[in-house]
C-alpha positions as CSV (number, residue, x, y, z in Angstrom):
1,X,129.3,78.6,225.7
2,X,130.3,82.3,226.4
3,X,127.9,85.2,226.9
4,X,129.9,86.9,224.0
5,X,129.6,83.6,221.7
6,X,125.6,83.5,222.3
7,X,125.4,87.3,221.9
8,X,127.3,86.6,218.8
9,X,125.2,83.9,217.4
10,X,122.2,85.5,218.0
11,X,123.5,88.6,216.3
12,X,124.3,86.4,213.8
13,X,121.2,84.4,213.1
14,X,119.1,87.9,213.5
15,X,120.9,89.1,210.2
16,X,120.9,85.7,208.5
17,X,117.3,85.4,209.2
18,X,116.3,89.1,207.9
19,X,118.9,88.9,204.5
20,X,117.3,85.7,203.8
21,X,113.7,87.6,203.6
22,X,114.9,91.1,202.9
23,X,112.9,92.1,205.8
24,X,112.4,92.8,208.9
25,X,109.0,93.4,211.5
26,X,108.4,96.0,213.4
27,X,105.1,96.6,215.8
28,X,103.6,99.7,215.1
29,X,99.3,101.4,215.9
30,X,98.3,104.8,215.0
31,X,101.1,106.8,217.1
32,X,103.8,104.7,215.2
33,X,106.1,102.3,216.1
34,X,106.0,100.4,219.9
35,X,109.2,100.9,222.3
36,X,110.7,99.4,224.9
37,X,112.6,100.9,227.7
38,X,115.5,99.4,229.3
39,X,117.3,100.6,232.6
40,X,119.3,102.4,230.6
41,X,117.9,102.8,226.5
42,X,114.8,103.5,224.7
43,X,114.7,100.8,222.2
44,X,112.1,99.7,219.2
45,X,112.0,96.3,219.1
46,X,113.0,94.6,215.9
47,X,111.9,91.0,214.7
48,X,113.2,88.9,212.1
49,X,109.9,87.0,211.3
50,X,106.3,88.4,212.0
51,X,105.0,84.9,213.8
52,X,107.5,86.8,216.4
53,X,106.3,89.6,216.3
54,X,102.7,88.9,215.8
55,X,103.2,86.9,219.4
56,X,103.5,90.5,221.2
57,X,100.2,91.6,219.9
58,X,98.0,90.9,222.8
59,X,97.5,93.1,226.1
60,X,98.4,97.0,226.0
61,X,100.0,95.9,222.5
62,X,96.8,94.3,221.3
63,X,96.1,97.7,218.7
64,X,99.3,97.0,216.7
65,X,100.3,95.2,214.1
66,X,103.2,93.8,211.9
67,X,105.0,95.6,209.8
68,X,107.5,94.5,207.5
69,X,110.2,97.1,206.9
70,X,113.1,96.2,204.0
71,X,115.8,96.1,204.5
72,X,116.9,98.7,202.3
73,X,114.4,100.6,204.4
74,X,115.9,100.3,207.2
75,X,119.4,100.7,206.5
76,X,118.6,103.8,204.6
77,X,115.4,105.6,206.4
78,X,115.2,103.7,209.8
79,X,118.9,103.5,210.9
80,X,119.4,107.3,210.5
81,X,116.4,108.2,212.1
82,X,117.1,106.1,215.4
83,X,120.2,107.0,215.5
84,X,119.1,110.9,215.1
85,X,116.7,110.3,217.9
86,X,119.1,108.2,220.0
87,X,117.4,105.5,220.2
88,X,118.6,101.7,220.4
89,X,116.9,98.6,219.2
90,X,116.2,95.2,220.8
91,X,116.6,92.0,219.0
92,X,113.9,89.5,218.4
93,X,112.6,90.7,222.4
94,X,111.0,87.1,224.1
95,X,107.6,87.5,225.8
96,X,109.5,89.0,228.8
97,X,110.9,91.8,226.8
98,X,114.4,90.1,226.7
99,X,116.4,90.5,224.0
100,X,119.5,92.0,222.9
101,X,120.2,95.7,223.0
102,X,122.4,97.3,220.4
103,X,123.2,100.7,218.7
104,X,121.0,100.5,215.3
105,X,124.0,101.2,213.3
106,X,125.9,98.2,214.9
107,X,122.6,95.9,213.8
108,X,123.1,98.1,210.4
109,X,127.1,96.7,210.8
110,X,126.0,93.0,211.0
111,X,123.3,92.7,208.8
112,X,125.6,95.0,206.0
113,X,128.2,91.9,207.1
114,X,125.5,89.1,206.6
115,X,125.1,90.8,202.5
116,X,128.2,90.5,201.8
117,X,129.1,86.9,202.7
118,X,125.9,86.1,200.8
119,X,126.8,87.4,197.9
120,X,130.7,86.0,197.6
């Protein structure tokens, strides 16, 4: 399997898995919500089920918490705001912080994509 084609299905399973539930999880403490920085992004990382995200609360994270965002939320509030502040977002991040990068309004692109084959 290709780097594109995993890229692609993880994309892919990312939006399924947040349309499904409407949401998606964030990690957020008093100051607002985490980051992570790449070698070349800022990037809030994005989960599509809190057991994942819940897994990062421990160590310099251990003050935060889940929160579930819409995903009307996001699409609408979020997305603009990110992409305002020129910020990117990282996918479902492993306990190593890797995950995969994108633009927000390409995640907005794919999970917009994911809607509409659901509802055909």
């Amino acid at each position: 399997m290709s780097k594109n084609t995993q890229f692609d299905q993880s994309i892919s399973s990312f939006a399924k898995a947040v349309v499904t539930t409407e949401t998606l999880w964030l990690l957020t403490d008093e100051h607002g919500c985490m980051m992570l920085n790449s070698e070349d992004e800022d990037c809030v990382p994005v989960w599509s089920e809190q057991v994942l995200a819940d897994a990062w609360i421990n160590g310099e994270w251990q003050s935060c918490k889940a929160e579930a965002v819409t995903i009307n939320d996001w699409l609408n509030r979020w997305v603009p705001g990110l992409v305002d502040d020129d910020l990117a977002v990282v996918v479902n991040p492993d306990q190593q912080a890797m995950g995969i990068v994108l633009l927000p309004d390409e995640l907005a692109y794919e999970i917009e994509r994911c809607r509409k084959k659901r509802t055909k």
